[in-house]
N, C-alpha and C positions, 0 to 999 in steps of 0.2 A: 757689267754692273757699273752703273754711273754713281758717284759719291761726291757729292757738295760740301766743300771748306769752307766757314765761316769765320773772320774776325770780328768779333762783336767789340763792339765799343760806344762811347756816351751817345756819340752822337752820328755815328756811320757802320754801317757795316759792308766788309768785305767781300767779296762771294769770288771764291773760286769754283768748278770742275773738273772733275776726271775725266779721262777719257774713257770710250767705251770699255776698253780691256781695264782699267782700273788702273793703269803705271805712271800715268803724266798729270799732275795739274797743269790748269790753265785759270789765267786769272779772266771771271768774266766783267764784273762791275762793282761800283764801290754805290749802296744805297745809302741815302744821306736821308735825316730828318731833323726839322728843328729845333725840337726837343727830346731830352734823353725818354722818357717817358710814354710820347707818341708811339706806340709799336706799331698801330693799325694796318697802316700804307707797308710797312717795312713788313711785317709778316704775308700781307698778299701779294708782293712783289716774290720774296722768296717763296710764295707758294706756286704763283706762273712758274716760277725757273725749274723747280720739281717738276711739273707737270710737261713743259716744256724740251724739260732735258733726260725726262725718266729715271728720275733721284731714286735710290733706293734707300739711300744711308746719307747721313751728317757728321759732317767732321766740324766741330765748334772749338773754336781757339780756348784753352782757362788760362787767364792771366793769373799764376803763382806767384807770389812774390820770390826774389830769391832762395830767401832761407826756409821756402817752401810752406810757409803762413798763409790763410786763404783770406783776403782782403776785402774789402769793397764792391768793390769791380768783381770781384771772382762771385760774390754773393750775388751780386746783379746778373751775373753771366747764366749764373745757377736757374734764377729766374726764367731766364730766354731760354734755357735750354727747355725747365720742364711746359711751358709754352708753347715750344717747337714741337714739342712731344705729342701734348695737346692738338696742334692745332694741324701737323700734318701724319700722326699716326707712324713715322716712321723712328729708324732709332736714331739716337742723339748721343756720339761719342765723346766725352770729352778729352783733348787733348792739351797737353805742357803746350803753350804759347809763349814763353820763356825766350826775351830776346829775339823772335822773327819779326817784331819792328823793326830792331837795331840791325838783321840783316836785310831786311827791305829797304831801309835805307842806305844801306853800303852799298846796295843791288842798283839803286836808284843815280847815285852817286857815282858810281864806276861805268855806269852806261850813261852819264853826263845828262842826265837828265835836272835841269835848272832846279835852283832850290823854291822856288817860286810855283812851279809845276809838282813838285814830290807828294804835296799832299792831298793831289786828284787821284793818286797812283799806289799811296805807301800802305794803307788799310786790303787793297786788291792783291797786293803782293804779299803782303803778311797772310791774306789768306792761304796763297799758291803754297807758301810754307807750311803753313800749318798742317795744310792738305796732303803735301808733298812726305812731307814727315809722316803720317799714317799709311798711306803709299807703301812709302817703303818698308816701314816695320812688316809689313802686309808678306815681303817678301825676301824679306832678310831673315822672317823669321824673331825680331826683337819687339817687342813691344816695351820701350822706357817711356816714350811719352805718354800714353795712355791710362789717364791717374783711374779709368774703370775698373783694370786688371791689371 
């Protein structure tokens, strides 16, 4: 079962995959567009990569604020998700995004990768996280991120 992670944000989004057994992400590409707004292109891009990849399930990053307040951005997120829903019929988890920029950028950062380069990279890898973190609840048996259940 292949499961696609998503960072959504104003102006890019992340896209990770599973692998076929479901235990590894891998970051596949960061879609960019030029306004927050624009979904068109951004939603049939993610719709190739389903078809493409045999998406069964979506892992969508929520940006919580810390003190666990749902924000802006999380309303927005809210948005894409029930559009995702819409528009590819499949389910749409959402998951605590909480700090997997801050560690894609340490990721980024410790694999030397130039500060100049981090941000063709850091949206891709916040996905791998995000992704990676549903992964594993999957088989640890916890589900903390997952503000569905």
């Amino acid at each position: 079962m292949r499961v696609m992670g998503l960072d959504y944000g104003s102006k890019t989004v992340g896209v990770a995959m599973s692998d076929p057994l479901g235990l590894t992400a891998q970051g596949i590409e960061t879609i960019e567009r030029k306004e927050e707004n624009k979904l068109r292109r951004t939603c049939a891009r993610i719709e190739t990569l389903i078809k493409e990849y045999g998406v069964e399930k979506i892992v969508l990053g929520f940006p919580k604020h810390m003190n666990n307040d749902i924000g802006e951005r999380a309303e927005k997120t809210l948005e894409f998700r029930d559009m995702l829903t819409r528009r590819t019929g499949l389910e749409v988890i959402m998951w605590d995004e909480r700090l997997t920029t801050v560690e894609a950028e340490r990721t980024l950062i410790e694999s030397s990768v130039r500060r100049e380069d981090r941000k063709k990279y850091i949206d891709k890898i916040a996905a791998v996280f995000i992704l990676q973190g549903y992964l594993d609840s999957l088989y640890i048996g916890r589900d903390a991120g997952n503000i569905d259940g």
